[in-house]
C-alpha positions in Angstrom: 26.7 120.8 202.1 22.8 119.7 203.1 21.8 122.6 205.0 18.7 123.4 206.9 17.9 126.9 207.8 16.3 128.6 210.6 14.0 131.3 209.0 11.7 133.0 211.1 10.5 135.8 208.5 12.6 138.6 209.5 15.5 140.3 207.2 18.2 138.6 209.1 16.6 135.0 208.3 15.4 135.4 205.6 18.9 136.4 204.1 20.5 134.0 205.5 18.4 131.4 203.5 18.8 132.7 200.8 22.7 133.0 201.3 22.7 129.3 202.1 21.0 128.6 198.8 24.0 130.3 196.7 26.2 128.1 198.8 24.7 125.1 199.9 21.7 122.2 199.2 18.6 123.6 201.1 17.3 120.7 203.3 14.4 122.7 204.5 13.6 126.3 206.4 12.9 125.9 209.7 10.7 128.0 212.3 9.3 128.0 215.6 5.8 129.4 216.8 6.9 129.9 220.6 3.9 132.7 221.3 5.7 136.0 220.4 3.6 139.1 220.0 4.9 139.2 216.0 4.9 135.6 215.4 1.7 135.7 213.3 3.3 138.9 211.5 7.0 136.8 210.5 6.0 133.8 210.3 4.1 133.9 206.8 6.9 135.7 205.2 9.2 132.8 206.3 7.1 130.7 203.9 6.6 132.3 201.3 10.0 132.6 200.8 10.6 129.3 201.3 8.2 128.8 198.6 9.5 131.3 196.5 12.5 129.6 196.5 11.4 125.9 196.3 12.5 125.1 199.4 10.3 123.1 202.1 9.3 124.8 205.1 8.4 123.7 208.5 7.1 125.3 211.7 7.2 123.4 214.9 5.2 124.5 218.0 6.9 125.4 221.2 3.7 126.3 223.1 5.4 125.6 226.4 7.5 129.0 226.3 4.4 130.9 226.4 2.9 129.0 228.9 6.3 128.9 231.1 9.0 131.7 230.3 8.6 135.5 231.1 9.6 138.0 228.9 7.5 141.5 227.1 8.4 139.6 223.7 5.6 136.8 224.1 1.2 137.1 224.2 1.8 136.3 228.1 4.1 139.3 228.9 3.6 142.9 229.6 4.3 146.2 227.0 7.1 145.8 224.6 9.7 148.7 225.4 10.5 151.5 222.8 13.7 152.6 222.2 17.1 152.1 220.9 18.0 148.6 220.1 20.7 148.1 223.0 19.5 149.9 225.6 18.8 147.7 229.1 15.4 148.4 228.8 15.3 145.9 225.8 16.3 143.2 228.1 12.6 142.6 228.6 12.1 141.1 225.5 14.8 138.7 226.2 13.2 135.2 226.1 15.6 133.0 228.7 17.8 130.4 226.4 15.4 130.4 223.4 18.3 129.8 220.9 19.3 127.2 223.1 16.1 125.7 222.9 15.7 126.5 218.9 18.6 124.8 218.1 18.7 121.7 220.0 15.4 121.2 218.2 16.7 122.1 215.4 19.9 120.2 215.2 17.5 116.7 215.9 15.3 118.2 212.6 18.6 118.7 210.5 19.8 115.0 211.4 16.8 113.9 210.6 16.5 115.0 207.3 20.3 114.3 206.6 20.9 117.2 206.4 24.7 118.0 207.9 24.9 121.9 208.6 22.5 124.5 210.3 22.5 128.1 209.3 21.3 130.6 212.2 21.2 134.4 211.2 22.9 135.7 214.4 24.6 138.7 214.4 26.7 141.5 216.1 23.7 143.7 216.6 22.0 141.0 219.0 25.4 140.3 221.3 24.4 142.9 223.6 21.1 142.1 224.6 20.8 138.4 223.7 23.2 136.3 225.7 22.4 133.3 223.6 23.5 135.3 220.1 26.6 135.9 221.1 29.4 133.9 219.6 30.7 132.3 222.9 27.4 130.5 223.4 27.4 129.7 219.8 30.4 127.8 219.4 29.7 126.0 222.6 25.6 124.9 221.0 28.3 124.2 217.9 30.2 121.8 219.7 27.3 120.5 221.4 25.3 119.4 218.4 28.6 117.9 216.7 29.1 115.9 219.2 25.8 115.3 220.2 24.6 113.8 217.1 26.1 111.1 214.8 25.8 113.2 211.3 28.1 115.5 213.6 25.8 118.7 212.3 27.8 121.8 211.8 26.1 125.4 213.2 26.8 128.0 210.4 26.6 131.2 211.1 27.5 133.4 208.2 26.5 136.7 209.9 28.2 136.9 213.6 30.6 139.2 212.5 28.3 141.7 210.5 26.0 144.0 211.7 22.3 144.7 210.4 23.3 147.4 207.7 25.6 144.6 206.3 23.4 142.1 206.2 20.7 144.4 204.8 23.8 145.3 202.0 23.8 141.4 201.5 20.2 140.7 201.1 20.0 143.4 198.7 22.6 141.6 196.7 21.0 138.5 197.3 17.6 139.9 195.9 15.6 139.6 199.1 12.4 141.4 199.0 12.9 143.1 202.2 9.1 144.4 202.1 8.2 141.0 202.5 10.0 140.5 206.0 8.9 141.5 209.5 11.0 142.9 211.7 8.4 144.6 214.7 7.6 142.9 218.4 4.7 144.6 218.2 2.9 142.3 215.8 0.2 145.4 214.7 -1.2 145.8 211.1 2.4 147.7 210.1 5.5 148.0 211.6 5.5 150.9 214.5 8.6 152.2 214.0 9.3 153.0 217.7 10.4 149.7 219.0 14.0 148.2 218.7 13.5 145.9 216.3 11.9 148.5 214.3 14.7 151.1 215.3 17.3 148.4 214.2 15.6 148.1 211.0 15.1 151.6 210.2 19.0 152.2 211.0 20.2 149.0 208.7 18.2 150.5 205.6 20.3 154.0 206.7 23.4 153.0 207.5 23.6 150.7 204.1 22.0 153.5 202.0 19.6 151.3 200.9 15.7 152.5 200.8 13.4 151.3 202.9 10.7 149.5 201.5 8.7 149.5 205.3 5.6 151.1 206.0 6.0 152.1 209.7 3.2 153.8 211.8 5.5 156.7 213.0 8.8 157.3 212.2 10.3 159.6 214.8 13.6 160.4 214.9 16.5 157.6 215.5 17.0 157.4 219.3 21.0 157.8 220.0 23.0 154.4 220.9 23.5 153.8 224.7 26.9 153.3 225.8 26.8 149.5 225.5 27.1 147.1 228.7 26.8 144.0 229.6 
């Protein structure tokens, strides 16, 4: 199948394109600049895998969110919150419906370059934050974009049942570079180990017994998993 891929330079995305290039035809990697604090960090790696793998890459601007939308993740927000990857106070870096917004873009891009799939990295690590990760929401953008476009474009998402430490496992299989991905909200020189994303990563590398290749700021001791709610 013509695939396109969304890629926005972190180990989840960047896995998952090159997953769809064992088992599809690469249209194109796909990413959004939406004004994140780490945008400027991911973004880069997202093409230079894409050119490491000969695939095209595109970025289209959604300005708007940063302008619009609250949330600690973006330039416009406040502090990004430390801690463990699922606790409440990472709801803060929740940016309201920005899959749904990525991907109805997205499903318009794949059309249009005849392409007849779309791979999103989403995973079981992001359900308990990230409403629009979960796999409810993404069967019903699945159905949406079949029905809602006439190459009927398929969402793939090879990674909802796996958590981070199997999708790190994966990549490593894969030969992803994971040095060359960027995982932290903080968007500084390095990764600052403190924050969830950073947390996540540092737990994936663990938990898969893989080394990790990061170069972190600090790396204090793992905060314990909240007791998970939604």
């Amino acid at each position: 199948m013509k695939v396109v891929v969304l890629c926005s330079g972190g180990m989840d995305s960047v896995t998952a394109l090159y997953w769809a290039r064992t088992h599809h035809a690469v249209a194109a990697a796909l990413s959004f600049d939406y004004g994140s604090k780490h945008n400027p960090r991911e973004l880069p790696f997202a093409a230079e895998h894409a050119h490491r793998l000969g695939v095209r890459h595109e970025t289209i601007p959604l300005d708007f969110i940063g302008r619009f939308f609250t949330s600690d993740l973006l330039r416009s927000g406040g502090a990004v919150p430390e801690g463990h990857y699922a606790a409440d106070n990472m709801r803060r870096t929740v940016v309201p419906f920005r899959n749904g917004i990525m991907l109805a873009a997205a499903a318009g891009f794949a059309e249009s370059t005849g392409a007849a799939g779309l791979v999103i990295a989403a995973h079981t690590g992001d359900h308990t934050i990230y409403p629009d990760c979960r796999e409810e929401f993404m069967r019903a953008m699945g159905d949406a974009m079949r029905l809602g476009t006439y190459a009927g474009v398929e969402l793939l998402r090879p990674f909802i049942a796996m958590d981070k430490a199997r999708i790190a496992a994966e990549g490593a299989r894969l030969g992803v570079d994971f040095a060359r991905t960027w995982s932290c909200y903080q968007g500084g020189a390095v990764h600052c180990g403190r924050c969830g994303t950073c947390v996540e990563r540092r737990e994936a590398f663990q938990q898969a017994g893989l080394l990790d290749p990061t170069v972190y700021e600090s790396t204090p001791p793992l905060p314990p998993a909240p007791e998970i709610r939604r």
